[in-house]
Backbone and ligand atoms as CSV (ligand in chain L), in Angstrom:
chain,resi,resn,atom,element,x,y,z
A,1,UNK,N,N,0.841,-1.201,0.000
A,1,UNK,CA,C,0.000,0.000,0.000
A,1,UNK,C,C,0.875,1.248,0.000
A,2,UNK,N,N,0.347,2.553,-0.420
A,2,UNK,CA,C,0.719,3.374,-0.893
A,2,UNK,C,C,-0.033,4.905,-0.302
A,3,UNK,N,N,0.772,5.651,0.438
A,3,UNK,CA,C,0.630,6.970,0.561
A,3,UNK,C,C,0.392,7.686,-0.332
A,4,UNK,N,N,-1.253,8.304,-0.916
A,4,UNK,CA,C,-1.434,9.194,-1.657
A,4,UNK,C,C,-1.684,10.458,-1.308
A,5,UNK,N,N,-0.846,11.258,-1.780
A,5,UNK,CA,C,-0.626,13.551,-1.462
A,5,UNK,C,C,-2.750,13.359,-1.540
A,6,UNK,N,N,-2.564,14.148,-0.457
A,6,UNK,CA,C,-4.219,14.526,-0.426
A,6,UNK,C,C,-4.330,16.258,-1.232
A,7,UNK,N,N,-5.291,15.827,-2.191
A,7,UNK,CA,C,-5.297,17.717,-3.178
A,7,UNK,C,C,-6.331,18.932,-2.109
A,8,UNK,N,N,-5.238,19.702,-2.231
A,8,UNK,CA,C,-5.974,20.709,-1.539
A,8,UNK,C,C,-6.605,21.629,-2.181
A,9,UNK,N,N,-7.906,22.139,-1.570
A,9,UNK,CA,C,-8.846,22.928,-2.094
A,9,UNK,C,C,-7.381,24.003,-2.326
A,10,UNK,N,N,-8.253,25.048,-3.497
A,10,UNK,CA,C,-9.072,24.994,-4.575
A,10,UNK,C,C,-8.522,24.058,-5.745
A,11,UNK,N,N,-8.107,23.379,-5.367
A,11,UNK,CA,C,-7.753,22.317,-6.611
A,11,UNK,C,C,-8.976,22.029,-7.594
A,12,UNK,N,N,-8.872,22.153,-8.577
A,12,UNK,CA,C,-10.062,22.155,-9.127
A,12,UNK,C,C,-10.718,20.755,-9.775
A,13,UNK,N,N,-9.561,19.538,-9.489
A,13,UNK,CA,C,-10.055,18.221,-9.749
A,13,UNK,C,C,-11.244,17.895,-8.261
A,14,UNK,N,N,-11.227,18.551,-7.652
A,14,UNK,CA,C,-12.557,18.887,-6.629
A,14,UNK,C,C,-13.615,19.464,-6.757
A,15,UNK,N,N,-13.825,20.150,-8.170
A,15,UNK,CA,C,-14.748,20.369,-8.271
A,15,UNK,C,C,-15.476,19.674,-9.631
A,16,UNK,N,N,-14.959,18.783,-10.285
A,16,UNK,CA,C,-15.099,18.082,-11.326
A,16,UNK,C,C,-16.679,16.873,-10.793
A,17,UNK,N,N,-17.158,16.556,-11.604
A,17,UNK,CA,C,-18.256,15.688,-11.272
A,17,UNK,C,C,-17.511,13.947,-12.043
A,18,UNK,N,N,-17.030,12.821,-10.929
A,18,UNK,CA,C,-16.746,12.077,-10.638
A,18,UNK,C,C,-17.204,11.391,-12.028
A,19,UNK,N,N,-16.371,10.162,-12.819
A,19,UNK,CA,C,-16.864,9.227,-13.643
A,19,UNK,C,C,-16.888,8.054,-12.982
A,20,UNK,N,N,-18.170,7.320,-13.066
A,20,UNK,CA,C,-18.774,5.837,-12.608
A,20,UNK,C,C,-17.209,5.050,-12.756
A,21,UNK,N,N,-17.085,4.025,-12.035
A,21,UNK,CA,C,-15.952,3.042,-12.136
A,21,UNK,C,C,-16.685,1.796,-12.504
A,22,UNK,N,N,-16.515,1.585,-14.370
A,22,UNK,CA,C,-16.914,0.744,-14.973
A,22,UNK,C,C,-16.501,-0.744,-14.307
A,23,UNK,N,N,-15.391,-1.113,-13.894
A,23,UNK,CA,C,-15.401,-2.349,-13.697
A,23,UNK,C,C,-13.609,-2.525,-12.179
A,24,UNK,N,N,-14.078,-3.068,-11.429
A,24,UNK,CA,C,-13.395,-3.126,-10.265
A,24,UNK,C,C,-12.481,-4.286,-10.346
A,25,UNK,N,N,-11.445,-3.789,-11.089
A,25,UNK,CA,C,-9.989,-4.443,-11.462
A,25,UNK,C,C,-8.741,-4.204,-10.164
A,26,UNK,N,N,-8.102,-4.816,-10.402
A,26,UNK,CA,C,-7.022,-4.967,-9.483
A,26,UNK,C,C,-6.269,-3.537,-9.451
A,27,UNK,N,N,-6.422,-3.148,-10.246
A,27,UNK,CA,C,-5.672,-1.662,-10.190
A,27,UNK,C,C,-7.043,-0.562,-9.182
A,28,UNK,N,N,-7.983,-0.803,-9.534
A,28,UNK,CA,C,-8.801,-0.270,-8.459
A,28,UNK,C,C,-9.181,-0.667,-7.456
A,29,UNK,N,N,-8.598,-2.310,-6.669
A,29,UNK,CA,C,-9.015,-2.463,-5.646
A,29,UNK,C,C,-7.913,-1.904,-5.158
A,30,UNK,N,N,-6.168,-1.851,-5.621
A,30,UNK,CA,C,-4.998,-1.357,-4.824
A,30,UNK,C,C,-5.509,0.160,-4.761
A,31,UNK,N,N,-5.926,1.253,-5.568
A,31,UNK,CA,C,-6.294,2.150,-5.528
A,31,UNK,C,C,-6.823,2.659,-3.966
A,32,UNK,N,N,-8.087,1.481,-3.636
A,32,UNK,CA,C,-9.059,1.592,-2.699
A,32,UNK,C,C,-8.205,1.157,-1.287
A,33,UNK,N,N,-7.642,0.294,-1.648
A,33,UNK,CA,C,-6.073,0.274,-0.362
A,33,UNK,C,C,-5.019,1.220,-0.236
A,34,UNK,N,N,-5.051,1.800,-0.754
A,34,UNK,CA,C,-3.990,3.172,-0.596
A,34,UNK,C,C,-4.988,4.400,0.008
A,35,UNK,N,N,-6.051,4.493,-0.732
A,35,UNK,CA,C,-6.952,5.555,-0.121
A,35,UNK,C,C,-7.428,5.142,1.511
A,36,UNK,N,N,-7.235,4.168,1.970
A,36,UNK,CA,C,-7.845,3.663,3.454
A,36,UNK,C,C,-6.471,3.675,4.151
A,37,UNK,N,N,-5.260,3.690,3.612
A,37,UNK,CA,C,-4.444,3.806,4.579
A,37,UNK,C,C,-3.629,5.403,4.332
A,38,UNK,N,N,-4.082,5.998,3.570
A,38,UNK,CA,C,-4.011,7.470,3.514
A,38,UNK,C,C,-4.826,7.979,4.296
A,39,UNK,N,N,-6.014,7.909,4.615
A,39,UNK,CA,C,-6.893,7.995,5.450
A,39,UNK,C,C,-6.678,8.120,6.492
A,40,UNK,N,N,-6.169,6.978,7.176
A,40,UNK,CA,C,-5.813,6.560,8.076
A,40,UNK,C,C,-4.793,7.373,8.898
A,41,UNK,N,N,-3.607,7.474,8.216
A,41,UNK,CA,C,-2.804,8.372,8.089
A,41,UNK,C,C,-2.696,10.088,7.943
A,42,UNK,N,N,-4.065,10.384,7.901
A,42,UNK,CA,C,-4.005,11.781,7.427
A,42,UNK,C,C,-5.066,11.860,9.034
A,43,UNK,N,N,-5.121,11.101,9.783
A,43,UNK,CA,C,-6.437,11.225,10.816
A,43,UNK,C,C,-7.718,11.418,10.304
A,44,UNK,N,N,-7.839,11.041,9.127
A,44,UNK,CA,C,-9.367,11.192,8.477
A,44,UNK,C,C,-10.651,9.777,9.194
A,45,UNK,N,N,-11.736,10.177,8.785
A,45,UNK,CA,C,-12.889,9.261,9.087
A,45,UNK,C,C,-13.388,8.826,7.366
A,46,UNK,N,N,-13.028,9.660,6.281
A,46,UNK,CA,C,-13.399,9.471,5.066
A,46,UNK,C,C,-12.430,10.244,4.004
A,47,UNK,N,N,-12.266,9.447,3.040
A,47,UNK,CA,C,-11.817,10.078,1.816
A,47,UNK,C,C,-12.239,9.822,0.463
A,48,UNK,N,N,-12.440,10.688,-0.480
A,48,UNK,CA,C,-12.776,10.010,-1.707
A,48,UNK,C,C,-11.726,10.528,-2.709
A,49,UNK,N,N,-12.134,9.878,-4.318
A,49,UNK,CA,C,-10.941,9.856,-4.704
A,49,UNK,C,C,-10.476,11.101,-5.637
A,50,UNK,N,N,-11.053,12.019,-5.659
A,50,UNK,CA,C,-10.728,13.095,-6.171
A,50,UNK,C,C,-10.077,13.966,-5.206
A,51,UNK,N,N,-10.112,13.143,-4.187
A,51,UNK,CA,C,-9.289,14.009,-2.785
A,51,UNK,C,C,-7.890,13.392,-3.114
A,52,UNK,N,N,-7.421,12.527,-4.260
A,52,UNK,CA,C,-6.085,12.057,-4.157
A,52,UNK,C,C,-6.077,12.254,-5.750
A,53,UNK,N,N,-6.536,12.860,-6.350
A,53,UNK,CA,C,-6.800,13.412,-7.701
A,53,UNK,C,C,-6.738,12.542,-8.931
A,54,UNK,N,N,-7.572,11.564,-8.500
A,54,UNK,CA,C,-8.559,10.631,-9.506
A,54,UNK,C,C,-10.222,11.459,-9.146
A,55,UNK,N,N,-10.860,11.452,-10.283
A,55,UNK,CA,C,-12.110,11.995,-10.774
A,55,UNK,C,C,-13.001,10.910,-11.049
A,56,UNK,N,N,-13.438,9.622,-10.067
A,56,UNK,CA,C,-13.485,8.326,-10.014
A,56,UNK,C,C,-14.817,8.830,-8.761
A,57,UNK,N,N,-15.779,7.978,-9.127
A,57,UNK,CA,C,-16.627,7.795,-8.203
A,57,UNK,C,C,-16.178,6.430,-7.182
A,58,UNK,N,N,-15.616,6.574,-5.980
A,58,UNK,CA,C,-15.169,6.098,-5.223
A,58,UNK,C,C,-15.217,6.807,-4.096
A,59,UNK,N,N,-15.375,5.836,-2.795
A,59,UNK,CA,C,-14.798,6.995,-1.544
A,59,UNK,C,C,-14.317,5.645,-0.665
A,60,UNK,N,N,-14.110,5.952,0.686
A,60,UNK,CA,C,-13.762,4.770,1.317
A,60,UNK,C,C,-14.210,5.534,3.046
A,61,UNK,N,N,-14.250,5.065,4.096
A,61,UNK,CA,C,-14.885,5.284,4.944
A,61,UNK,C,C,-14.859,4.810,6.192
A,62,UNK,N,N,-14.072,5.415,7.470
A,62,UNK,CA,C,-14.643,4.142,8.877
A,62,UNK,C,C,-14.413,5.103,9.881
A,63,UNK,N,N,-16.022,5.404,9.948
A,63,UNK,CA,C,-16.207,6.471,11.354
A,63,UNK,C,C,-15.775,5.869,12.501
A,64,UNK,N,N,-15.513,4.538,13.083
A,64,UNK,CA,C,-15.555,4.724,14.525
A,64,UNK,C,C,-13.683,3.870,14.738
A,65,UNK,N,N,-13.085,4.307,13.729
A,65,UNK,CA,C,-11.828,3.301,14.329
A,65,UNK,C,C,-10.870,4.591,15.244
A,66,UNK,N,N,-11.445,5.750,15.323
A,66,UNK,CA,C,-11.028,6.372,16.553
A,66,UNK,C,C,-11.087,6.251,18.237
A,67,UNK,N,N,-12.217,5.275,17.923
A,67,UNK,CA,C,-12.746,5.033,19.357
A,67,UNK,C,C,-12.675,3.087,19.304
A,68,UNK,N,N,-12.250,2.510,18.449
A,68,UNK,CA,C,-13.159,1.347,18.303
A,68,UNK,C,C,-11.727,0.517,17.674
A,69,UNK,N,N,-12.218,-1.113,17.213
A,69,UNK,CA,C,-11.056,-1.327,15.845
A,69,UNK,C,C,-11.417,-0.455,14.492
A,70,UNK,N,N,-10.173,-0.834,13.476
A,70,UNK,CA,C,-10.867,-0.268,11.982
A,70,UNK,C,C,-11.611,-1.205,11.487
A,71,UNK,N,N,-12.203,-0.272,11.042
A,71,UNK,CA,C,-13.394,-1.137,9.560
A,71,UNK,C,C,-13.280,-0.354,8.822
A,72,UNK,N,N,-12.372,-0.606,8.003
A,72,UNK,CA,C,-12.314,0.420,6.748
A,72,UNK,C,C,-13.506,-0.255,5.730
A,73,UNK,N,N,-14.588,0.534,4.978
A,73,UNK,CA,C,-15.368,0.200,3.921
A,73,UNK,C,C,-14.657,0.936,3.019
A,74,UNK,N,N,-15.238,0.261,1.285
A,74,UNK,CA,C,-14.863,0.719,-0.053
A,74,UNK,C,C,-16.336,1.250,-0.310
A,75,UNK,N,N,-16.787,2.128,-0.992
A,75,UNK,CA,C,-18.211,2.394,-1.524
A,75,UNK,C,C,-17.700,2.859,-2.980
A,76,UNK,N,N,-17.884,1.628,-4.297
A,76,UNK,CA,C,-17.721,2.356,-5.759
A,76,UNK,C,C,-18.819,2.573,-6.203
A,77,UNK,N,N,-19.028,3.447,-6.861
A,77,UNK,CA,C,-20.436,4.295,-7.746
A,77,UNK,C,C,-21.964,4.165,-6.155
A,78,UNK,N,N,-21.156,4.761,-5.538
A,78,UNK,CA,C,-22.717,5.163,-4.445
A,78,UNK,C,C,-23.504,6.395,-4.659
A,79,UNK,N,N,-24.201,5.766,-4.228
A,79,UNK,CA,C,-25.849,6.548,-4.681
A,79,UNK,C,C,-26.964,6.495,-3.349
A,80,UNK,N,N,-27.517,7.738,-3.197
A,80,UNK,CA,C,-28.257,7.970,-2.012
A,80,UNK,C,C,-30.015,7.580,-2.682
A,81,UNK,N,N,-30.344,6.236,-1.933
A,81,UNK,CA,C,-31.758,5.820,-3.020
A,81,UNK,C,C,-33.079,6.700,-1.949
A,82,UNK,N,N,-32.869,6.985,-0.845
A,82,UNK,CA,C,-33.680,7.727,0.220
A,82,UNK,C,C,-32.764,8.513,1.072
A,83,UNK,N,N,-33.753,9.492,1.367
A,83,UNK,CA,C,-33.138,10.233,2.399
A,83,UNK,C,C,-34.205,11.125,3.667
A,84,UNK,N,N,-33.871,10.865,4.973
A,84,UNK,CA,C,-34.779,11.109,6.100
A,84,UNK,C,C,-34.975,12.753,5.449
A,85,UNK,N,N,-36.269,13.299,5.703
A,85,UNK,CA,C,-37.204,14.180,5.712
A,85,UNK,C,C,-36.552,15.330,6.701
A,86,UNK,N,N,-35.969,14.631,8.055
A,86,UNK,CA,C,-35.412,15.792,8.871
A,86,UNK,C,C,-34.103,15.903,8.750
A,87,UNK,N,N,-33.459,17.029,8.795
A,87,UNK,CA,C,-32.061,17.693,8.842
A,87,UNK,C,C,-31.661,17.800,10.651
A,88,UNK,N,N,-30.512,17.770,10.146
A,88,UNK,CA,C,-29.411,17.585,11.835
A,88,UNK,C,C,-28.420,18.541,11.333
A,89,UNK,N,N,-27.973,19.444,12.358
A,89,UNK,CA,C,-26.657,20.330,12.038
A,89,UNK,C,C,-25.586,19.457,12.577
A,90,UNK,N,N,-24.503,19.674,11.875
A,90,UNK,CA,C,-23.062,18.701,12.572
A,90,UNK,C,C,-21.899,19.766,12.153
A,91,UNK,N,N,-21.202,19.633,12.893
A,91,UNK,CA,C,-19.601,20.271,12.273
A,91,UNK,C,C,-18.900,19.664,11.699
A,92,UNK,N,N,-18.286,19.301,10.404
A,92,UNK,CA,C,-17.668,18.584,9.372
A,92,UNK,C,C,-16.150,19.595,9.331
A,93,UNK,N,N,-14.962,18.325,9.026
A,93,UNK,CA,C,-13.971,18.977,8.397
A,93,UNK,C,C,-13.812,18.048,7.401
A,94,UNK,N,N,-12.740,18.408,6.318
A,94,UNK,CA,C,-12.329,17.866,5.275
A,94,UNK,C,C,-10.465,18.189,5.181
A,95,UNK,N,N,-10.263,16.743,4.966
A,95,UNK,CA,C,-8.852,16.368,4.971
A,95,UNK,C,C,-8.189,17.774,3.541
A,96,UNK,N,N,-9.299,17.598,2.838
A,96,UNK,CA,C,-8.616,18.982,1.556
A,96,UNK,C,C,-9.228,20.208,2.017
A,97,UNK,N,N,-9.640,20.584,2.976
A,97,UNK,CA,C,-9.953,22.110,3.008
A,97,UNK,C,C,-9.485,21.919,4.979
A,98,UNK,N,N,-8.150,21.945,4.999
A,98,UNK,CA,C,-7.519,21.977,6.335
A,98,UNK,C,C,-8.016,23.042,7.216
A,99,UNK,N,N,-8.381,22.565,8.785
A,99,UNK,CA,C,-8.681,23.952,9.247
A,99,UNK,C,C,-9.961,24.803,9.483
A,100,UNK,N,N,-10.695,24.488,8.333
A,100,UNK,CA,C,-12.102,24.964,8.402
A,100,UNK,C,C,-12.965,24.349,8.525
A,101,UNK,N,N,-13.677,24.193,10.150
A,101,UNK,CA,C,-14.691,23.360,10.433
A,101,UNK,C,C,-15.897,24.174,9.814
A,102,UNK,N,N,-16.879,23.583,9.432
A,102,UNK,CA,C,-18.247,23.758,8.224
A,102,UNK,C,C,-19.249,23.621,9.881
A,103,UNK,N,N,-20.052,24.343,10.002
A,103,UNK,CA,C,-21.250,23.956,10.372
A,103,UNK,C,C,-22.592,23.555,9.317
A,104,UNK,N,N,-23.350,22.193,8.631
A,104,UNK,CA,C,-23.659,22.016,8.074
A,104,UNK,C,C,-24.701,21.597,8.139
A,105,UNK,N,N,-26.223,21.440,7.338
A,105,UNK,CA,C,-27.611,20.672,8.001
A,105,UNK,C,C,-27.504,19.678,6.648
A,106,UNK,N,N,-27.973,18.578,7.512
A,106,UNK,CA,C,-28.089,17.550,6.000
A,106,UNK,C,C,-29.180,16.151,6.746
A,107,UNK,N,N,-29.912,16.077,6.182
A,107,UNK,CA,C,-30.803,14.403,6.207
A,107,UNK,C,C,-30.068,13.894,7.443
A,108,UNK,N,N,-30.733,13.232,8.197
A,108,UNK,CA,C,-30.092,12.562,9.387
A,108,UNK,C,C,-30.342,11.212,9.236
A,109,UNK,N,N,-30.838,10.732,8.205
A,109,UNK,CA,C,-30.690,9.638,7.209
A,109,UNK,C,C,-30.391,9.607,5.989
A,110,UNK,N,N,-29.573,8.503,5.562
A,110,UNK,CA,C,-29.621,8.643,4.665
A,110,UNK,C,C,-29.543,6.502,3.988
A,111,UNK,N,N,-30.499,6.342,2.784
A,111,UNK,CA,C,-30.366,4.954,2.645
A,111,UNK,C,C,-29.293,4.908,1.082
A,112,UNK,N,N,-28.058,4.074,1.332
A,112,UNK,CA,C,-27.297,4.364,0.596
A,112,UNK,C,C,-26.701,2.988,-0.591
A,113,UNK,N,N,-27.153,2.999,-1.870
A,113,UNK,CA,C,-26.697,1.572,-2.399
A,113,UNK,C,C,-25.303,2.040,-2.819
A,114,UNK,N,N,-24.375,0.689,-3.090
A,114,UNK,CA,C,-22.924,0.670,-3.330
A,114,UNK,C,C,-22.393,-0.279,-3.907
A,115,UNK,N,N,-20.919,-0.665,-4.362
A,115,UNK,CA,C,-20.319,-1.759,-4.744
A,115,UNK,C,C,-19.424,-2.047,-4.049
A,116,UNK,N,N,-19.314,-3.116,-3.498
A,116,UNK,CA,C,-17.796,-2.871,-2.377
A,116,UNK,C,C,-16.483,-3.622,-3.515
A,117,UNK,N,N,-15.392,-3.748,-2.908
A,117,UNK,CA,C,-14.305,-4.031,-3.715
A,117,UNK,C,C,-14.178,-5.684,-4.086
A,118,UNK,N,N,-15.035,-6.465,-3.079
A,118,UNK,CA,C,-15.450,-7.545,-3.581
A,118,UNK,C,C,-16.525,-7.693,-4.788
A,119,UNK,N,N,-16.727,-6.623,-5.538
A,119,UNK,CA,C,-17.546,-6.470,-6.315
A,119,UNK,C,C,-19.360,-6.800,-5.905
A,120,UNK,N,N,-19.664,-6.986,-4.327
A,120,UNK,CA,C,-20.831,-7.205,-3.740
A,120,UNK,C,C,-21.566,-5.859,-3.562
A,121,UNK,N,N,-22.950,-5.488,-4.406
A,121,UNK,CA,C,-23.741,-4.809,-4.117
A,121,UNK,C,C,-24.449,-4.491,-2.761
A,122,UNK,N,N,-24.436,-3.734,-2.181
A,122,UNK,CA,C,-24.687,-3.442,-0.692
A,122,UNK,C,C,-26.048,-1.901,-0.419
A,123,UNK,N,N,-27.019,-2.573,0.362
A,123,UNK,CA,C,-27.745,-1.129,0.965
A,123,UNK,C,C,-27.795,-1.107,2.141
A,124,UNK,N,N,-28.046,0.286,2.162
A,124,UNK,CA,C,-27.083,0.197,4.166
A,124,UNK,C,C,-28.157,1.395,4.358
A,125,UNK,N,N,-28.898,1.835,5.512
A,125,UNK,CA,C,-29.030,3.182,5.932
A,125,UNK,C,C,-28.502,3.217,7.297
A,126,UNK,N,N,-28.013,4.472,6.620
A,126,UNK,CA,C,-26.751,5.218,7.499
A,126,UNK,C,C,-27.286,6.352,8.675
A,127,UNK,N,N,-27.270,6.277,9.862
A,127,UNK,CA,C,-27.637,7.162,10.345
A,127,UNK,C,C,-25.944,8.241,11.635
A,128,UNK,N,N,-26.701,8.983,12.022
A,128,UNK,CA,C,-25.396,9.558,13.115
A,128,UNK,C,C,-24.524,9.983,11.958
A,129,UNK,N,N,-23.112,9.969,12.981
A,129,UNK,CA,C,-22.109,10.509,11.999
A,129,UNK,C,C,-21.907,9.826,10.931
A,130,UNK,N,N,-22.353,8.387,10.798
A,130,UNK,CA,C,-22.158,8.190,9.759
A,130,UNK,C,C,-23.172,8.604,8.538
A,131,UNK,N,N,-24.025,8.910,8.905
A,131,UNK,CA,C,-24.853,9.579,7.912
A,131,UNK,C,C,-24.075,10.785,7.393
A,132,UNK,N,N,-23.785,11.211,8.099
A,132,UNK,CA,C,-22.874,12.747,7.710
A,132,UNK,C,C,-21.529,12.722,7.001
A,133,UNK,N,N,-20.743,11.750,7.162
A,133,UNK,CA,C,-19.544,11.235,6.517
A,133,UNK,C,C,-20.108,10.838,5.448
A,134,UNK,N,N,-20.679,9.788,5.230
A,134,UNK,CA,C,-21.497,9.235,3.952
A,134,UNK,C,C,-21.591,10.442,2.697
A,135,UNK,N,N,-22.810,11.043,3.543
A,135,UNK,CA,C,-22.623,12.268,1.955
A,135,UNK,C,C,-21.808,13.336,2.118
A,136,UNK,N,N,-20.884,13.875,3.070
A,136,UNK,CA,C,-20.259,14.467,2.797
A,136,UNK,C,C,-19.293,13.923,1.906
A,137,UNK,N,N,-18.562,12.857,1.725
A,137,UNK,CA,C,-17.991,12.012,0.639
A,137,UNK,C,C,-18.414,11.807,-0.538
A,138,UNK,N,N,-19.758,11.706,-0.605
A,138,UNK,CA,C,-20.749,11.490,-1.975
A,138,UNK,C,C,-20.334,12.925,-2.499
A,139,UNK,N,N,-20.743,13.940,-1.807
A,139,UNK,CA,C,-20.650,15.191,-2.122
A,139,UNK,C,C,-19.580,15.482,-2.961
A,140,UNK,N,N,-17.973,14.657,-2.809
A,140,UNK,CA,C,-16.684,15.199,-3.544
A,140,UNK,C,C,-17.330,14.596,-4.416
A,141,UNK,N,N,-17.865,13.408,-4.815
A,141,UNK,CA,C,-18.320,12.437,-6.388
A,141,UNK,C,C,-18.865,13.556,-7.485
A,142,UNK,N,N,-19.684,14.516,-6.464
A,142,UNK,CA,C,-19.926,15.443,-7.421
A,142,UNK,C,C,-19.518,16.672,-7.409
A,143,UNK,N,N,-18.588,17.026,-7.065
A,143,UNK,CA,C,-17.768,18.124,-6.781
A,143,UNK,C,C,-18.163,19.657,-5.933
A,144,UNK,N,N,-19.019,18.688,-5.235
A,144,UNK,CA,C,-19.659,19.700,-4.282
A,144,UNK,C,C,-18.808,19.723,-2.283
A,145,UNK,N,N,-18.660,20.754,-2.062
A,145,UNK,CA,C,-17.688,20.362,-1.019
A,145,UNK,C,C,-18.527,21.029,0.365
A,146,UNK,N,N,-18.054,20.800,1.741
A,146,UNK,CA,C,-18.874,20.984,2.902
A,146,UNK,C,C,-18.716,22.861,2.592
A,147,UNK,N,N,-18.032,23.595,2.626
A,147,UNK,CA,C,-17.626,25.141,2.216
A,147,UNK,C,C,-19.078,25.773,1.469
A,148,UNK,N,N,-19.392,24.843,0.557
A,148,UNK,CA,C,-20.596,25.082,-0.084
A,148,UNK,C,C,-22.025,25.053,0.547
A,149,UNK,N,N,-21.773,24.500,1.836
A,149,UNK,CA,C,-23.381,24.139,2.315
A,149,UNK,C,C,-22.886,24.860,3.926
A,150,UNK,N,N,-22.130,25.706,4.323
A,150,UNK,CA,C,-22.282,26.298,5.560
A,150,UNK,C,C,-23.716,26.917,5.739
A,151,UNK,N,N,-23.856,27.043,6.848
A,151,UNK,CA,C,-25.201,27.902,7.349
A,151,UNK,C,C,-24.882,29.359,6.925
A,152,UNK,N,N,-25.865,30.243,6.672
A,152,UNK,CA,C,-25.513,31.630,6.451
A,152,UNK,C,C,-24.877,32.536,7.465
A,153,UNK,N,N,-24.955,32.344,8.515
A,153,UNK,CA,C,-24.633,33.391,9.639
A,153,UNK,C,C,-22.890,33.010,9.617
A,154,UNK,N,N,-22.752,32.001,9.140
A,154,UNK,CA,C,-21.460,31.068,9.397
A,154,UNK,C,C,-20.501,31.502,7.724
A,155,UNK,N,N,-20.789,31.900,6.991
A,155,UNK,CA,C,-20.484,32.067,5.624
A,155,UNK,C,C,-19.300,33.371,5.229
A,156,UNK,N,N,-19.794,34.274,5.776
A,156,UNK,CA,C,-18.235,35.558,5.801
A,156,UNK,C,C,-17.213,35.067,7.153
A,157,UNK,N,N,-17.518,33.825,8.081
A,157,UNK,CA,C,-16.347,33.318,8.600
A,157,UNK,C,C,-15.492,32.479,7.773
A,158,UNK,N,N,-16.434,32.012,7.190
A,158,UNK,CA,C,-15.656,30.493,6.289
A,158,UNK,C,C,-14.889,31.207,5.080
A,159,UNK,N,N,-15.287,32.596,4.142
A,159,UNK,CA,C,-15.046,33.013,3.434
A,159,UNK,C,C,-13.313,33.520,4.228
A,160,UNK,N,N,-13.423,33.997,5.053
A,160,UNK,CA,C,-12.431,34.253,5.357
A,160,UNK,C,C,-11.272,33.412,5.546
A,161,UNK,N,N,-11.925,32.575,6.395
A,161,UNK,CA,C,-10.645,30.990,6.571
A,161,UNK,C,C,-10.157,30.820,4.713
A,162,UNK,N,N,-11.146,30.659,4.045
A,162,UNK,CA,C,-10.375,30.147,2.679
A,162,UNK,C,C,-9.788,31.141,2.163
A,163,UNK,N,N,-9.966,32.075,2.271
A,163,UNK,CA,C,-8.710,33.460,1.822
A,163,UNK,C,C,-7.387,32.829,1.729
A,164,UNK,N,N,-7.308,32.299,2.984
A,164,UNK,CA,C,-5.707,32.136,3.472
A,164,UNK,C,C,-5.301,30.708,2.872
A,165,UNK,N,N,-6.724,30.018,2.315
A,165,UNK,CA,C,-5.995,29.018,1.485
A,165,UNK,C,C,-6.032,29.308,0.314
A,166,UNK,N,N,-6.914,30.216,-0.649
A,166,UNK,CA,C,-6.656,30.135,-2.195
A,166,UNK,C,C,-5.665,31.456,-2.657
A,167,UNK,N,N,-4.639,32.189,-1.667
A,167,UNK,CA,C,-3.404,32.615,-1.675
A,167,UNK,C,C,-2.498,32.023,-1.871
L,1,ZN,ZN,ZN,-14.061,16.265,2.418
């Protein structure tokens, strides 16, 4: 396995909208092993792969190995098939936008289909932080990032934090 440079905002392969991963070859399951121990390594809970600057609908994922063992998951071409009616605010960071915690509202469910690297189709609903990791990850697939969905009162703070990164 392999240490991949995490791209930092404003990189603009972050804002690109992700291509489906036609078929889960050995070069994309090592892919999906380098991104979980980059992860890992960067103190992340999630990464996807335009955060290591592939434009690949992929992410990889394991909220509780801070507190817990790892379970690293693979999720290729995920897709949100439902989503809970009520919103939850959470504070999100992102391994590419260092520094700037997001206050964010999003579904406090969410039901999510996937491919894992065993090539096994999977539906899961996700709730808690992992609901919130979930699409905040989906979110890079389409080049939408947590910066984009702050609350308004919260928005000329955040504007400011990224000053000092797109200098
Ligand atoms: Zn992120």
């Amino acid at each position: 396995m392999t240490l991949r440079p995490i791209v930092l905002y404003p990189d603009p392969v972050l804002r690109r909208v992700a291509l489906p991963v036609a078929e889960i070859d050995a070069g994309m399951k090592s892919l999906a092993a380098d991104m979980i121990e980059t992860m890992y390594h960067a103190k992340g809970r999630g990464l996807a792969a335009p955060q290591v600057g592939l434009s690949l609908r992929l992410f990889v994922m394991d909220c509780g190995w801070k507190e817990g063992p790892k379970n690293p998951r693979v999720f290729f071409n995920p897709e949100i098939l439902a989503a809970s009616p009520n919103l939850a605010t959470n504070t999100e960071g992102c391994l590419s936008i260092p520094d700037v915690p997001t206050q964010v509202e999003r579904p406090d469910w969410v039901l999510m289909g996937w491919t894992d690297e065993a090539g096994t189709r999977h539906e899961e609903r996700f709730t808690g932080f992992e609901a919130v990791a979930a699409q905040h990850e989906l979110d890079h697939l389409n080049g939408r990032l947590c910066i984009d969905l702050v609350a308004p009162a919260q928005r000329e703070a955040t504007r400011l934090l990224l000053e000092r990164l797109e200098t």
